[in-house]
N, C-alpha and C positions, 0 to 999 in steps of 0.2 A: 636503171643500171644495176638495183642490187636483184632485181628479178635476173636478171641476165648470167651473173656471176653465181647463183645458187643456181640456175639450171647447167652451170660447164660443172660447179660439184658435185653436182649427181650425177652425172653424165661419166666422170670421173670413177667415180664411184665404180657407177655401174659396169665402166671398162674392167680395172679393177676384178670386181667378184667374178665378170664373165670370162678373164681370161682363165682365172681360179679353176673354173668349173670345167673348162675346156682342157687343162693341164690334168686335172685329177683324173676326167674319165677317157682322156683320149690321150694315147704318146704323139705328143711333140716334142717340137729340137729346142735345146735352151735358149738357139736364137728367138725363135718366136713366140716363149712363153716371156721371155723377158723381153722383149718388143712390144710386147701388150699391155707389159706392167708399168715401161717406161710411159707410153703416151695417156694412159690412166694417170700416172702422178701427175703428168705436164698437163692433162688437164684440169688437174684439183689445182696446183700453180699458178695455171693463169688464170683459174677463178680465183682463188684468193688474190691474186695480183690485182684483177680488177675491184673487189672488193675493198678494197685498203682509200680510204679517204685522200684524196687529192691535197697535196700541201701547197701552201702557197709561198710565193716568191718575193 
């Protein structure tokens, strides 16, 4: 499981820088640089989300 949660964080990541790269060297519309940014963070989110220890009840 914590293999699983480091692979959406870098995945994340990697959204992330590549939207970066994509905005600097090409014009896009703010919808779509910030569509990019958003599901980058949602996926560092829900890796962290899954990362976090299960509490018990």
């Amino acid at each position: 499981m914590k293999k699983k949660s480091l692979i959406l964080i870098v995945a994340g990541m990697s959204v992330i820088v590549a939207s970066q790269f994509i905005t600097h060297f090409a014009s896009t519309t703010d919808f779509f640089s910030g569509a990019l940014l958003g599901i980058g963070i949602g996926i560092i989110f829900l890796g962290l989300v899954r990362l976090r220890p299960k509490t018990a009840k």
